[in-house]
C-alpha positions, 0 to 999 in steps of 0.5 A: 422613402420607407427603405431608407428611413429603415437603412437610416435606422439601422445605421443609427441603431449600428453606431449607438451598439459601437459607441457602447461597446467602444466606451465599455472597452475605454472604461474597461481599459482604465484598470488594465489593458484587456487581455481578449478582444471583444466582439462586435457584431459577429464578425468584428473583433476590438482589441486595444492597444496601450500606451506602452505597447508595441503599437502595429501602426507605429511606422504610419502613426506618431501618436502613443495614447491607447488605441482600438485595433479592429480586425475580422473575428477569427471564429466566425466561419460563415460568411455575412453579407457586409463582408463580401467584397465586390465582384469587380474588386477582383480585377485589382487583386494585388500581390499581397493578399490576407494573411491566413494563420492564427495571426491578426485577420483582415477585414474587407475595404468595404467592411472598415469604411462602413465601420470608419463611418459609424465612428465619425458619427459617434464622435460628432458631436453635430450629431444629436439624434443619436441621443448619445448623453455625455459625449466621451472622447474616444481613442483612436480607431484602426481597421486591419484592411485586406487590400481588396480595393484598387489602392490596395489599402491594409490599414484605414484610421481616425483619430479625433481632434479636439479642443479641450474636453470638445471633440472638433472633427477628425483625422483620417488615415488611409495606408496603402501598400504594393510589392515587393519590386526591385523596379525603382521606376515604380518609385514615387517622385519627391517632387510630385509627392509635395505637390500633390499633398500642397494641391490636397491640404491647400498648402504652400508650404511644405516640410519634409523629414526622412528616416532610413534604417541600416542593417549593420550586422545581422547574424547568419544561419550558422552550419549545421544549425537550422535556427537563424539567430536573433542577433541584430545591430541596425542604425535608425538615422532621421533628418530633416529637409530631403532633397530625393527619394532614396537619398543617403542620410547626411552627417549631420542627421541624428542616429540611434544604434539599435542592438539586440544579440543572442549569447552563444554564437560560435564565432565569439571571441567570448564563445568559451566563456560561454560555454564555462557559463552554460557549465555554471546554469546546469549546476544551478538548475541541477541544484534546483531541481536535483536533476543535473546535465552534465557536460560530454567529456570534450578533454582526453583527460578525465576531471578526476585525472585533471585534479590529480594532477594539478594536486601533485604539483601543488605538493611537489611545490610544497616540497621544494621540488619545483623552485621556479615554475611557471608564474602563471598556474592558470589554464589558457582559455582556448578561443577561436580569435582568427578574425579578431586583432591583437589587442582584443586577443589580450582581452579574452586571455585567461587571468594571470591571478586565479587562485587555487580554488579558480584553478580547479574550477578550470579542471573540474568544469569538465565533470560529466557525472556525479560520482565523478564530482564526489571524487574530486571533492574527495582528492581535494579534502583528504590533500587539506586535512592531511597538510599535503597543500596550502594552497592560496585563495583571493580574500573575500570569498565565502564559498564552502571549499574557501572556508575549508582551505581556510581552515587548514591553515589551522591544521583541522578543518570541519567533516564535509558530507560529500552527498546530496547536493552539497558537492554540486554548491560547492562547485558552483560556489567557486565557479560563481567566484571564478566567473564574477572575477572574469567579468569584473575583470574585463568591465574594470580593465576597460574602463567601463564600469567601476566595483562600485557600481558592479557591486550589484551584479556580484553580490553575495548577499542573494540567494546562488540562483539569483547570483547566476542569474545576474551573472548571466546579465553580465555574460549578456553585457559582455557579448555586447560591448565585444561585438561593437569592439570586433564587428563595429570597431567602437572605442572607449567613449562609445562603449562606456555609454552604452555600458551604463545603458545596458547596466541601467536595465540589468539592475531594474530588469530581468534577462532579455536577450531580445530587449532592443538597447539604444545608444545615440550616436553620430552618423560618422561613426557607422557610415563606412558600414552603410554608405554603400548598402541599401537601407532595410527602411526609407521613408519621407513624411511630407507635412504642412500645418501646425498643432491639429492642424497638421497634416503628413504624407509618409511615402516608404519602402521596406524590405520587409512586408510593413503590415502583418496581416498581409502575405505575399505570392513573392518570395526569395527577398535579398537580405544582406548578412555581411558587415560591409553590406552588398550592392546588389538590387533589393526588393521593396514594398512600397507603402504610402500613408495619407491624411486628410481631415474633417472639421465639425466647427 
């Protein structure tokens, strides 16, 4: 009797320090998101997670208030009594084990229920010997667990219920997870799935939904590279009523394109004019810095050679030695368009309308070094102030060099100290001109965007760091609708949407290459690219009740390990890289999320 009054007391005194703790952090977390976890009887650590954030649990909770995530203190090297799991779990070790690192640590099966338990008592609010005052209802609580029990669970949850203000009991979850296999009859059977959820729930009627997530395209390792790109195009499909385990979705599901893509790929019918651009951010950041990267000389012609002779034709023209000429001055951009039909070909081709000051920016983007840069600036001037050229420029544009072309129609133009960094404004001002034009040339030729509504993105009226950096978002936007005009073969009323959602985010965000954008769409429009291909994500979630009285079981496989603070002994995992998808076998872990619940009225 003694004994357990005394485990009784430590167990009250346990659950008042975590309700403390818990509250303080709920308290602390109205103002901001904590930065660091906090401790908890040396071997506990609470983080917590908000609203906005990108929850770890997400797959297996629905929910998207804050929430605790409790996981094993990273810094505690000695070992405590209550962490050690029991001998015989030994004999369940399963394939996945904890994940050593600087990531997310794992706490013993047996560790998260004891602390699943003192937060059921906490929150009941039956329980008034705790003395707790005014009952606060807490967030959601999550334990990262390590696997060690025979289910082989990884996360273990609660969530209280309430009504109103009152705490009413509370939801459990338990996620368990095995694999990677590629043997499909350690599946589960959908129609044993219901009945055993009808069986526990009490239930007899049951509601089935699926997900399933297909990579479209994925960007492969590219030769001689070692970093595998983060380009990613997938669709996440749901639907309700599932007839089978691993069904293919039907039409009529709802489908959301997911979209992220890393600029710079080779294999880019825009590949040059990224380049062109990675010229332009050199030219900013040397403006910034007063440090430029000069590109390695790719032409067999220097930019100095380029010049002098793109101003001798000017001044053969003047003369009237060449009458007729080539009506288009324009350097043709070279890109490797081999994959990539005619009609998109005609879209990347050089402008037919560059201006004089476009066109040498087409011969100077090959400077590779200061004094040369000097040179050609001073070729250009001496042609002005001597009358020797009247080149024309576009209206409208304020660059430097503009101004003195201008100017010469006159006769006299202003000295121009060729030194500091004036010589590199001046080449990014008319390569800043050039680019915006390409851009709002492609943007408006296609019918996605009108000037108004570019405007933002070619402003002048920034600073030329913030004019490159916005130039940069449109390069970013531009690589996206290519690649779902070549790779996904959209048209125009697929590609205008996703242009006013990836415009909308430029103007209130700034560059992210790895910002996931979204566009609805109907399944019909990519199911050539999945209908044959295994999905990277199926799940079913099989519900019953309404309200809080809902209860699910999710049953899915992955291909990827769904739980971060896990590892696996297996490797090699089959992952597709190519459009049209594979048909060989796929290795899956499979995970199941139960609940059950408690009522305390």
């Amino acid at each position: 009797m003694w004994r357990a009054a005394m485990a009784a007391e430590r167990r009250r005194r346990a659950a008042g320090e975590l309700y403390s703790r818990l509250l303080r952090i709920y308290e602390d977390g109205k103002e901001s998101i904590p930065e660091y976890p906090y401790l908890f009887e040396t071997d506990v650590e609470i983080c917590v997670i908000g609203g906005s954030c990108k929850s770890p649990i997400e797959r297996f909770w629905n929910g998207n208030t804050t929430i605790y995530i409790l996981q094993k203190a990273q810094h505690n090297e000695e070992s405590d009594p209550a962490e050690e799991s029991q001998a015989d779990d030994a004999i369940y070790a399963s394939e996945l084990l904890p994940k050593k690192g600087s990531g997310p640590a794992a706490l013993s099966v047996r560790r998260a229920k004891q602390l699943i338990s003192l937060y059921t008592m906490v929150q009941n609010p039956n329980m008034t010997h705790l003395k707790i005052g005014d009952l606060v209802v807490l967030p959601p609580l999550w334990i990262r667990c390590d696997g060690s029990d025979p289910e082989h669970t990884c996360w273990l949850g609660a969530e209280p219920l309430k009504a109103g203000s009152k705490i009413t009991g509370i939801n459990f979850y338990m996620v368990t997870c095995d694999g990677p296999t590629a043997d499909k009859t350690c599946f589960a059977n959908l129609e044993e799935l219901k009945t055993a959820h009808k069986m526990k729930h009490r239930s007899s009627v049951v509601m089935t939904k699926g997900f399933a997530r297909y990579e479209l395209i994925r960007a492969a390792p590219i030769e001689d590279t070692i970093a595998e790109s983060e380009s990613n195009v997938y669709v996440d499909i749901t639907w309700n009523t599932v007839e089978k385990i691993l069904e293919t979705p039907p039409l009529i599901s709802a489908a959301t394109l997911n979209i992220t893509l890393e600029s710079g790929d080779p294999r880019s019918p825009v590949y040059q004019l990224y380049r062109e651009l990675q010229f332009l951010l050199a030219l900013a950041e040397g403006l910034k810095t007063g440090v430029t990267e000069w590109p390695e000389l790719l032409e067999s012609e220097s930019a100095v050679e380029l010049v002098q002779e793109f101003l001798m034709d000017l001044k053969k023209k003047l003369d009237g030695y060449c009458i007729s000429g080539n009506s288009n001055e324009a350097e043709t951009i070279k890109c490797d368009t081999a994959a990539v039909d005619s009609s998109i070909k005609s879209i990347f081709s050089e402008r037919g309308d560059l201006d004089f000051a476009e066109q040498l920016w087409c011969k100077m983007r090959s400077v590779n070094s200061y004094q040369e840069l000097i040179e050609c600036f001073t070729l250009i001037i001496k042609s002005l102030e001597h009358g020797e050229i009247q080149p024309w420029i576009h209206q409208g544009s304020s660059s430097l060099l503009s101004k003195l072309i201008q100017q010469s129609y006159h006769g006299k133009i202003e000295v121009v100290s060729l030194s500091g960094i004036i010589p590199i404004q001046m080449l990014l001002e008319i390569g800043l001109d050039k680019m915006k034009k390409d851009y709002v040339s492609f943007f408006i030729g296609q019918e996605l965007a009108t000037l108004t509504f570019l405007d933002y993105f070619i402003s002048t009226s920034v600073d030329l760091q913030e004019q490159v950096h916005r130039v940069q978002k449109l390069h970013h936007m531009l690589e996206i609708m290519v690649s779902c005009m070549v790779l996904l073969q959209f048209k125009h009323e697929n590609l205008f949407p996703l242009t006013q959602i990836c415009m909308k985010y430029y103007k209130e965000n700034p560059l992210n290459e790895k910002h996931v954008f979204q566009l609805p769409i109907r399944p019909a429009l990519v199911k050539k690219f999945y209908q044959n291909d295994h999905p990277e994500i199926w799940k079913v979630d099989i519900s019953s009740g309404h309200g809080q009285r809902e209860v699910k079981t999710t049953w899915q496989v992955s291909t990827n390990l769904p739980v971060e603070h896990m590892t696996t002994n297996n490797t090699g995992l089959l992952s597709d890289s190519t459009v049209n998808g594979s048909s060989e076998e796929r290795m899956y872990f499979i995970t199941m999320a139960k609940c059950s619940q408690v009522h305390f009225t």
